[in-house]
C-alpha positions in Angstrom: 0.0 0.0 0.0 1.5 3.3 -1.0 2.2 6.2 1.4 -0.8 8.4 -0.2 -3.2 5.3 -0.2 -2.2 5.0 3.8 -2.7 8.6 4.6 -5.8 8.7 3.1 -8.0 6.1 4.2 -6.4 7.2 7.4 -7.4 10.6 7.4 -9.7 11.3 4.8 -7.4 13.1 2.4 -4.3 14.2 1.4 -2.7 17.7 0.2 -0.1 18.2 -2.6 1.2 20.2 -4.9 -0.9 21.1 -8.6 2.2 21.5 -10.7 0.6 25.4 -11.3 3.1 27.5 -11.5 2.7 31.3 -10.4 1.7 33.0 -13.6 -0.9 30.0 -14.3 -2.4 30.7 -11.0 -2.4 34.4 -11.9 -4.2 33.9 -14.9 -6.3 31.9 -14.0 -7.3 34.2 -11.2 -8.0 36.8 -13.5 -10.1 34.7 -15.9 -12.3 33.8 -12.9 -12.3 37.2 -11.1 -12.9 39.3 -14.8 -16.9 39.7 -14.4 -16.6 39.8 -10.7 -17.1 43.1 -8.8 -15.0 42.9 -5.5 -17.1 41.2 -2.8 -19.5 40.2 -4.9 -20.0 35.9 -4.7 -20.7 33.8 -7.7 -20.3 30.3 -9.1 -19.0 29.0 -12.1 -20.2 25.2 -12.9 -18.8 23.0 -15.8 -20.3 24.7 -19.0 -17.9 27.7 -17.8 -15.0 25.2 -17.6 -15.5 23.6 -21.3 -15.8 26.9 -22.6 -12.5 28.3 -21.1 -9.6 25.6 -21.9 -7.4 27.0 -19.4 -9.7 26.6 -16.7 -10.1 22.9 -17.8 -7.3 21.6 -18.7 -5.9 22.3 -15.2 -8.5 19.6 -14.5 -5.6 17.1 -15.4 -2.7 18.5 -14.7 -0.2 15.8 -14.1 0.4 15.7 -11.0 -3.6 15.3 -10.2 -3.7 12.2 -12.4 -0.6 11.1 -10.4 -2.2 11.7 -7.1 -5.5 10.1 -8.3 -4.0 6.9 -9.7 -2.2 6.5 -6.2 -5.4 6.3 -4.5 -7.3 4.0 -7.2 -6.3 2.0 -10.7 -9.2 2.9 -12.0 -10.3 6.6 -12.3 -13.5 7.6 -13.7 -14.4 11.2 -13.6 -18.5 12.6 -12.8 -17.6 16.1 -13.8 -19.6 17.9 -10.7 -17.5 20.9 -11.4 -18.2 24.1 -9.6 -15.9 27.2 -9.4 -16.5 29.3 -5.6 -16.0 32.7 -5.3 -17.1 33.9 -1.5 -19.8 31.6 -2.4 -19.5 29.7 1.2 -21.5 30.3 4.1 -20.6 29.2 7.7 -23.5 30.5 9.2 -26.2 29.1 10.5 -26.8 26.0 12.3 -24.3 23.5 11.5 -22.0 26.4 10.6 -21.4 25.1 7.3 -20.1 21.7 7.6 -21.6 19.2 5.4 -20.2 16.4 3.3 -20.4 15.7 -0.7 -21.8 12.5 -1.0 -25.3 12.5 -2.1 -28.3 11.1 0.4 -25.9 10.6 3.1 -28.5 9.3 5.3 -30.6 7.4 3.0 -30.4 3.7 4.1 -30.5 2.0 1.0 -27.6 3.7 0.0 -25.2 0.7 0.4 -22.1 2.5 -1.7 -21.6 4.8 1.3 -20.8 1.7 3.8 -18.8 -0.1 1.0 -15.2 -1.2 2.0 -14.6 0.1 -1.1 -15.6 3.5 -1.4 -13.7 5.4 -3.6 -15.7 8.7 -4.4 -12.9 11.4 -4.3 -13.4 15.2 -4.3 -10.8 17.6 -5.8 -10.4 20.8 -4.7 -7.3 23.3 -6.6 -6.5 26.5 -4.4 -5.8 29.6 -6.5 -4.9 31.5 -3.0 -3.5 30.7 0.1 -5.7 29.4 3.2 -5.5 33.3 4.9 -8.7 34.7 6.2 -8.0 37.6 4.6 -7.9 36.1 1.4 -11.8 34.6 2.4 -9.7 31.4 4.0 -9.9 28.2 2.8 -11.2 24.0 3.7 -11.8 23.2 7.5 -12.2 19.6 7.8 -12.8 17.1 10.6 -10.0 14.2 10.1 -11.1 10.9 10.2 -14.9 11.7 9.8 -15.2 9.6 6.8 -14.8 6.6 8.8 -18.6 6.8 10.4 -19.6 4.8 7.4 -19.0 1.7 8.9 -20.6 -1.6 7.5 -22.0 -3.8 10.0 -24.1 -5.8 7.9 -27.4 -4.4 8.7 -28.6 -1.2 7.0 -30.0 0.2 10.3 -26.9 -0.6 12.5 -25.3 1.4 9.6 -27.3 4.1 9.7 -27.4 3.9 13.9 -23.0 3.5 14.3 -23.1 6.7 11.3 -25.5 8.9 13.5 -23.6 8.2 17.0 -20.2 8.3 15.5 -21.1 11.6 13.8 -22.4 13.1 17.1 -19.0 12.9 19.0 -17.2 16.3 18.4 -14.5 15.8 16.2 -11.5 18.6 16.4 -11.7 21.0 13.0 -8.6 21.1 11.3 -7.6 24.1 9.0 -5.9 22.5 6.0 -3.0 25.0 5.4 -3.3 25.1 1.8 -1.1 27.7 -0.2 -2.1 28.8 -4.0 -1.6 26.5 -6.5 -2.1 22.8 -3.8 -4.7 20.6 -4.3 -7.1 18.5 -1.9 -8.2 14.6 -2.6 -10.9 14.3 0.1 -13.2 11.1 0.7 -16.9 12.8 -0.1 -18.0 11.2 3.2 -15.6 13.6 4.6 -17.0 16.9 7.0 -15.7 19.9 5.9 -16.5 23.6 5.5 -15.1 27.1 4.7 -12.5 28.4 6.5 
């Protein structure tokens, strides 16, 4: 099992460097930032990506596919792109933490207890995890692992919603511009 493999289903996910180099991550700053008005928050999904190359080609920058292929031999890619920008709330009641995968409390959803699971999220950082730069990903380490499968889809459910009730430690991933995050979408996480 390789080191990146470990650390993951360890903790959830792993950090490493894109491979963008500073006047990529410039650029592509300035592509994203060209229609918005300071403070202003917007979202930019995957039609904007297709139509700007540079924006989607970063999508598989080499060291990504490296990264991914270290966690799984087989990579298939459900293009739920979406570009933030002051877009994330941690306000109200859960303060923004949430996790990506779908119907996370849906009992028939048997993928989420798998052994198996291998639904990744990517996230690329065009600035560094500062608050005054809007921060970053908070995460809680480890949270992925209240999917446990214990057979039964209600002992499932029941070890998910006591295991998920014990207060896990946020962690502030110290991202700078130009890193990428691999996170398990069972994973709790929120704006910095």
């Amino acid at each position: 099992m390789n080191e990146d493999y470990k650390n993951f289903k360890k903790n959830g996910y792993i950090t490493f460097e894109s491979g963008l180099n500073n006047l990529e991550i410039s650029n592509l700053r300035k592509l994203l930032l060209k229609h918005v008005e300071d403070g202003d928050s917007c979202e930019f999904c995957i039609d904007y990506a297709l139509q700007n190359k540079d924006v989607y080609k970063t999508l598989f920058k080499k060291n990504i596919i490296k990264k991914l292929n270290n966690l799984s031999e087989n990579i298939y890619y459900l293009t739920d792109l979406n570009i933030q920008i002051n877009k994330i709330s941690v306000s109200g009641r859960k303060k923004g933490w949430h996790i990506d995968a779908n119907f996370e409390h849906y009992l028939k959803s048997d993928y989420l207890f798998s052994q198996d699971y291998r639904f990744y999220k990517v996230g690329i950082f065009l600035q560094d995890n500062l608050l005054n730069y809007g921060g970053g990903i908070d995460l809680k380490k480890a949270s992925h692992k209240s999917f446990k499968n214990l057979g039964k889809k209600t002992l499932n459910y029941l070890y998910n919603f006591i295991f998920s009730k014990f207060p896990k430690k946020k962690y502030r991933v110290p991202t700078k511009a130009g890193d990428v995050i691999i996170f398990d979408s069972r994973l709790a996480h929120s704006s910095s």
